[in-house]
VEXGUDO-458746 format. One record per residue (C-alpha): residue number from 1; x, y, z. Coordinates in steps of 0.1 Angstrom, whole numbers. Layout:
<site k="NUM" px="X" py="Y" pz="Z"/>
...
***
This chain:
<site k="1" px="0" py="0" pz="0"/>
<site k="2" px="12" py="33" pz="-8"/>
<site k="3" px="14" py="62" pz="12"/>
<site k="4" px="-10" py="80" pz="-10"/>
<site k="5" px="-34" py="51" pz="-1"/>
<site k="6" px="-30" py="49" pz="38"/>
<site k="7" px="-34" py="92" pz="33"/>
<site k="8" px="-70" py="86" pz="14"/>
<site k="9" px="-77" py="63" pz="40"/>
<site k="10" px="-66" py="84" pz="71"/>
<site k="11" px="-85" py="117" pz="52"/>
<site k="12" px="-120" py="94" pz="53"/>
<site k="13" px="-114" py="86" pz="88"/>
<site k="14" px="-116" py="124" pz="97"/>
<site k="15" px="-77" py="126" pz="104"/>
<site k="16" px="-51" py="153" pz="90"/>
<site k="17" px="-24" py="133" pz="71"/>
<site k="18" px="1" py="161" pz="65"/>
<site k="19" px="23" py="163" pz="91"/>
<site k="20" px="25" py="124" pz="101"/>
<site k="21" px="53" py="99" pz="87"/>
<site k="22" px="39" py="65" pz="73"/>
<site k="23" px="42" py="48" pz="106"/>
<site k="24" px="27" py="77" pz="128"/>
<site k="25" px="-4" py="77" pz="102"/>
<site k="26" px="-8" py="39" pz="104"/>
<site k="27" px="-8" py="38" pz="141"/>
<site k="28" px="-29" py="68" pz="141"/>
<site k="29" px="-53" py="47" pz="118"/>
<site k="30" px="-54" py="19" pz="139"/>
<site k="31" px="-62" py="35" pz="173"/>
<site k="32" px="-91" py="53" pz="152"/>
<site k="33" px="-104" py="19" pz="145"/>
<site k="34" px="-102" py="9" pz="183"/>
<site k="35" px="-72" py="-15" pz="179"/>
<site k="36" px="-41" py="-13" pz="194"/>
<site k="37" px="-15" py="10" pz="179"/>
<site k="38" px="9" py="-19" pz="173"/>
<site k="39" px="21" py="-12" pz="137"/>
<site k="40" px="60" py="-21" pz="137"/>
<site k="41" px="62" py="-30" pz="168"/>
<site k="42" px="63" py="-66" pz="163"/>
<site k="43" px="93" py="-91" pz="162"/>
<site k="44" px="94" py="-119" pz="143"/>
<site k="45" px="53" py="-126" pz="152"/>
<site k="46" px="19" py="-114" pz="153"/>
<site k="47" px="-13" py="-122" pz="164"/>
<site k="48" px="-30" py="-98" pz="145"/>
<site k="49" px="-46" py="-123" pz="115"/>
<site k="50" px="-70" py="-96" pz="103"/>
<site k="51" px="-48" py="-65" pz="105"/>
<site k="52" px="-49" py="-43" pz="67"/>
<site k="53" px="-13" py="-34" pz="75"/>
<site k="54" px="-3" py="-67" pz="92"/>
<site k="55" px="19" py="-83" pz="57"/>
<site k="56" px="38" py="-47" pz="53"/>
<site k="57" px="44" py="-45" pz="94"/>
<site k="58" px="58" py="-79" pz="91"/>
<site k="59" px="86" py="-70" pz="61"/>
***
């Protein structure tokens, strides 16, 4: 996913994208959807099976 893409989808949620780096946004996005703001914080495993950003966190 782009950052262009994780941008439309933080603008729909009602949140300013401009000043916030990829992973700022993402966690951002996450809290907004009542999850845990976990994006990159995992190490080697996750537990999150259903997470949109889960396959790029993982990289």
């Amino acid at each position: 996913m782009t950052i262009y893409d994780i941008r439309v989808i933080a603008e729909n949620m009602g949140i300013d994208p401009r000043k916030l780096n990829k992973t700022d946004l993402i966690r951002l996005i996450q809290l907004k959807e009542g999850n845990t703001p976990c994006y990159k914080t995992a190490v080697a495993y996750c537990d999150q099976k259903d997470c949109l950003w889960r396959s790029d966190c993982l990289k």
